[in-house]
C-alpha positions as CSV (number, residue, x, y, z in Angstrom):
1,X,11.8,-8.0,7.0
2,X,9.1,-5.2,7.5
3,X,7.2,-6.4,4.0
4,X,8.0,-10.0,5.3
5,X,5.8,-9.3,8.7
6,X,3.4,-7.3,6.4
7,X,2.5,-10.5,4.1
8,X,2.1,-13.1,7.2
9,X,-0.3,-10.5,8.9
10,X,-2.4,-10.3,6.1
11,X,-2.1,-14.4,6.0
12,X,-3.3,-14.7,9.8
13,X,-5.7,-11.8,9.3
14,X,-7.4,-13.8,6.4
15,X,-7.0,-10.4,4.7
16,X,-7.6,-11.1,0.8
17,X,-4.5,-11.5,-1.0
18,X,-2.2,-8.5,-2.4
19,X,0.0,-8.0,-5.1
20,X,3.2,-7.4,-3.0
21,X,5.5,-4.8,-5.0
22,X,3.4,-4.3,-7.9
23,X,4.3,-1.4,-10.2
24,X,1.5,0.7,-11.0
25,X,1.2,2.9,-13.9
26,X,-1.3,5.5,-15.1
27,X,-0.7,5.9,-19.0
28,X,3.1,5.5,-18.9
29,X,3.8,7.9,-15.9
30,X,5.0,5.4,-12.9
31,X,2.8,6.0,-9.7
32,X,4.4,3.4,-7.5
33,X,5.4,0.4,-6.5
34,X,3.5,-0.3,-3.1
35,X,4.4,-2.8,-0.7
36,X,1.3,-4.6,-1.2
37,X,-2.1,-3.7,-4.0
38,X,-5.5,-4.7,-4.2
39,X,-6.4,-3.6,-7.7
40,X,-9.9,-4.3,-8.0
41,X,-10.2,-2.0,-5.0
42,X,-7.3,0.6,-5.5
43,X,-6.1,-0.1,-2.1
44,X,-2.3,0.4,-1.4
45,X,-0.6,-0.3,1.4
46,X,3.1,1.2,2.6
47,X,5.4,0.2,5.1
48,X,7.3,3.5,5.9
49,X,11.0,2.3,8.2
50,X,12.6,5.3,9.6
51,X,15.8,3.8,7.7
52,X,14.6,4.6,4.4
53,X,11.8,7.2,4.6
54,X,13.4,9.6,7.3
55,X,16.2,11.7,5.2
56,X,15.0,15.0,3.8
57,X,15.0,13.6,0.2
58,X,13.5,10.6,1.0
59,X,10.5,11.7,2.9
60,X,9.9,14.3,0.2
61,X,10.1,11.3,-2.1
62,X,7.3,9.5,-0.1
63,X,4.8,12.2,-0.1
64,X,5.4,13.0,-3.4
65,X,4.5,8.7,-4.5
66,X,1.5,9.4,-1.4
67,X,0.5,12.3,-3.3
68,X,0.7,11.3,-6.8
69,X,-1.3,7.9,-6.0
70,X,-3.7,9.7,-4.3
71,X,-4.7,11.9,-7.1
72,X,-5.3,9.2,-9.2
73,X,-8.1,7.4,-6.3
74,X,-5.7,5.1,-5.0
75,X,-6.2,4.7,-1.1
76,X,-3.3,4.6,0.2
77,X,-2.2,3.2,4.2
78,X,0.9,4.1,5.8
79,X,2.0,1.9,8.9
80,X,5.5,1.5,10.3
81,X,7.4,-1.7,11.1
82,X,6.5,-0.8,14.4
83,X,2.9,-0.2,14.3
84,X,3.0,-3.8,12.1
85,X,4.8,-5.8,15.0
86,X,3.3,-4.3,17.9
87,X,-0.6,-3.2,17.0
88,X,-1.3,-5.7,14.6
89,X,-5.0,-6.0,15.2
90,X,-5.7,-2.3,14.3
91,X,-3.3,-2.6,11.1
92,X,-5.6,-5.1,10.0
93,X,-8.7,-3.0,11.0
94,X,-7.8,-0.3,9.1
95,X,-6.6,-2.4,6.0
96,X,-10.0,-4.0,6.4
97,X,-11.8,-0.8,6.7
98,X,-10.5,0.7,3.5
99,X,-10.9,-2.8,1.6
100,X,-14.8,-2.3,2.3
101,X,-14.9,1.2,1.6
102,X,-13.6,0.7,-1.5
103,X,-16.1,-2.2,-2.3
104,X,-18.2,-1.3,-5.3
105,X,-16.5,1.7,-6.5
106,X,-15.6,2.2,-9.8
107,X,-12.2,0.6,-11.1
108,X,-9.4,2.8,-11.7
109,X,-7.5,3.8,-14.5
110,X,-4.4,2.2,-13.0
111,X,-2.3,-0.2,-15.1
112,X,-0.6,-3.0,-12.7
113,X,2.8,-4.6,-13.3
114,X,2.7,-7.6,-10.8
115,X,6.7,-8.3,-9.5
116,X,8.3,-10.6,-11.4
């Protein structure tokens, strides 16, 4: 449901379209599979639920994906279910604001798998 309100925000935003659970490689070593990827930019976006992010071994697993992303340029955005339902307009602010930043930059060496 989270990803679900993710993908019409970006619709009503006007936000150019993702790849929603791409898988995203860097040689053969799996980086990710973010909730939604723009990779011309190397923008990734995450949407963190306490359900499945707040155990020990699974917000050790998130940091580690956030970390390993990162080192490899990827700008990655975390945002909560929450944060999606009830402050949509500064989701989409910052989504917009790393989208631009990343404008021009040059591509990175990040294979995408698009969902199937």
């Amino acid at each position: 449901m989270a990803e679900g309100d993710l993908r019409n925000l970006l619709r009503r935003g006007r936000v150019p379209a993702p790849y929603f659970n791409a898988k995203l490689f860097a040689g053969e070593v799996f980086l990710g599979m973010p909730d939604a990827w723009w990779p011309a930019l190397g923008v990734a976006v995450e949407v963190d639920s306490r359900e499945w992010h707040l155990s020990p071994a699974d917000w050790e697993r998130t940091l580690r994906r956030h970390a390993e992303m990162s080192a490899h340029g990827i700008i990655v955005l975390h945002f909560t279910p929450g944060q999606i339902r009830r402050e949509p307009d500064r989701v989409l602010a910052a989504i917009r604001k790393a989208l631009a930043s990343a404008a021009g930059r040059p591509p990175l060496d990040v294979r995408t798998v698009p969902a199937s």
